[in-house]
N, C-alpha and C positions, 0 to 999 in steps of 0.2 A: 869538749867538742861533742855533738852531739849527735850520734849516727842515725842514718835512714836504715827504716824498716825491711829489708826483703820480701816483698809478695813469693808466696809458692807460686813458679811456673805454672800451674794448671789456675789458679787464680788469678794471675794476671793475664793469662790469655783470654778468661771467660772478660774481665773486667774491659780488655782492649775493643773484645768481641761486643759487649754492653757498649762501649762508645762511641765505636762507628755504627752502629744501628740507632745510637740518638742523634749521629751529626746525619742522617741520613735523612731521618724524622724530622728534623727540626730544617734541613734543606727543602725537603716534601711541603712543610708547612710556608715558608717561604713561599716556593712556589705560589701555593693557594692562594696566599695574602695578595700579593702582586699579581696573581689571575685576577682576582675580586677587583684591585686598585685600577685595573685595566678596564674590566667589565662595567664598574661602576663610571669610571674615564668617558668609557666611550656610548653609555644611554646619556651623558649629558649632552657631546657631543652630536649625536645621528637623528637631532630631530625630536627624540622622543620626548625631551624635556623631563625629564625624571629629574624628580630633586630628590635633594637629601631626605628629608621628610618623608616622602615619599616611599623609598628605598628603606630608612631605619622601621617603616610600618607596617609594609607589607611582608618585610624580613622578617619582622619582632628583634631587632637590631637595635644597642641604644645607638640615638643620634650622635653621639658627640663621636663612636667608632667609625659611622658611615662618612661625616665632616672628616676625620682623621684622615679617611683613604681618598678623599675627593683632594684633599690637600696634600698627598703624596702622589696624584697622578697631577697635580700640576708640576708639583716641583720636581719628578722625575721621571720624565718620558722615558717611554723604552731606550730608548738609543741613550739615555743620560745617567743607568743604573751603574754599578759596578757589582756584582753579582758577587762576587768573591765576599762580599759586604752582607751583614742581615738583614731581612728583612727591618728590623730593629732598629740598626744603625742609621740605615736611611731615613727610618720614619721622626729618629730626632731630630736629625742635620736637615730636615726640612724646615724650619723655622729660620735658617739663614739665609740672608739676603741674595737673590743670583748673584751677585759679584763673586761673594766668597763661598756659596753652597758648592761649588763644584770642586774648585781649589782643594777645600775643607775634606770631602770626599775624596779626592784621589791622594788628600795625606793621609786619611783614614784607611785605605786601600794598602799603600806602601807600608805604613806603621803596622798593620794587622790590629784596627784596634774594634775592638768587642763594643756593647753595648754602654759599658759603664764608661766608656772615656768617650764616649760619642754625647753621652748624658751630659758628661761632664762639660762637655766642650758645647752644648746647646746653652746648656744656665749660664756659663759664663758670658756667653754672646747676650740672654736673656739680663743678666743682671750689667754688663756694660751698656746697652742699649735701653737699660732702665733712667740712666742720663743720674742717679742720686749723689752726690757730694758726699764723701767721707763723712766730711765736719760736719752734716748736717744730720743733729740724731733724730731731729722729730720726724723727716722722711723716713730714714731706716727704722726708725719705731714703729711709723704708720703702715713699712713695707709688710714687718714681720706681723703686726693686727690684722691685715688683710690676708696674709697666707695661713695666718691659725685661723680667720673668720669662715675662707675660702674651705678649708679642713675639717671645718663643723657640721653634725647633721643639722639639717631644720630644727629640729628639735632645739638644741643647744643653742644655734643662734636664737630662738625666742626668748629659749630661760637668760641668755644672755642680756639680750634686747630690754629685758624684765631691770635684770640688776643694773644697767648701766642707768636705768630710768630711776629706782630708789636710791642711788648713788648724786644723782644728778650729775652726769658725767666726772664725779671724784672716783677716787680709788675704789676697786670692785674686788673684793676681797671674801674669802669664806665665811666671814661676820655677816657683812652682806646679803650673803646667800640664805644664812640662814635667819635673816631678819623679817 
């Protein structure tokens, strides 16, 4: 059986001390996020027509961050947060459908769950709503070509793009490569 360690009292007090000064930090930064997701919210809204582009150029912001918060002040108005929830959590559970984002959310509220089971519970919905058939390998083959293709720099997809062409769509192998 295999026993826990005892922290020395003065170390575990500094170490408790270290942890609410990150949950504190990391509520802070919450905040900001959702100040921005707000901010960003409401120049689409009042007229000003500020797009995205816009926003990620004048910011020096990538795009796909600025999109991210345009698409979390849709899917959750102020009045539709759960605060108790991260920043984080929200920003997965935003890919699910209004039927079930809110549902989703106030089981994610009661369960106490973190980032990783919010993750979790996004892909899942993302790979049910992918519609592929078990039986059917040549989809799930073309799923997981497209998440490694997706995964690659430019670079790699050309030397790729290279060897699929002296292959002639046969097997692309380290022979290949170096032929």
């Amino acid at each position: 059986m295999a026993t826990q360690a005892v922290l020395d009292p003065a170390l575990a007090d500094r170490r408790s001390t270290w942890l609410a000064t990150f949950r504190q930090l990391a509520e802070a930064r919450d905040a900001a996020n959702w100040a921005l997701v707000d901010w960003i919210g409401s120049g689409r809204q009042d007229g000003t027509r500020v797009t995205s582009a816009d926003i990620a150029k004048a910011l020096d912001l990538s795009r796909v961050r600025v999109c991210n918060h345009v698409r979390l002040a849709d899917a959750f108005p102020p009045d539709c947060r759960d605060l108790r929830l991260s920043f984080d959590v929200h920003a997965h559970l935003a890919c699910l459908p209004d039927e079930t984002r809110f549902e989703t959310l106030a089981t994610a509220a009661a369960e106490g769950w973190g980032e990783r089971k919010a993750r979790a519970a996004a892909v899942a919905f993302r790979q049910e709503r992918a519609g592929f058939e078990d039986e059917d390998k040549d989809d799930q083959q073309a799923v997981h070509i497209m998440r490694a293709w997706n995964r690659a720099s430019p670079a790699a997809r050309e030397y790729f793009t290279g060897l699929q062409e002296v292959s002639g769509l046969g097997v692309v192998d380290e022979e290949t490569a170096c032929a």
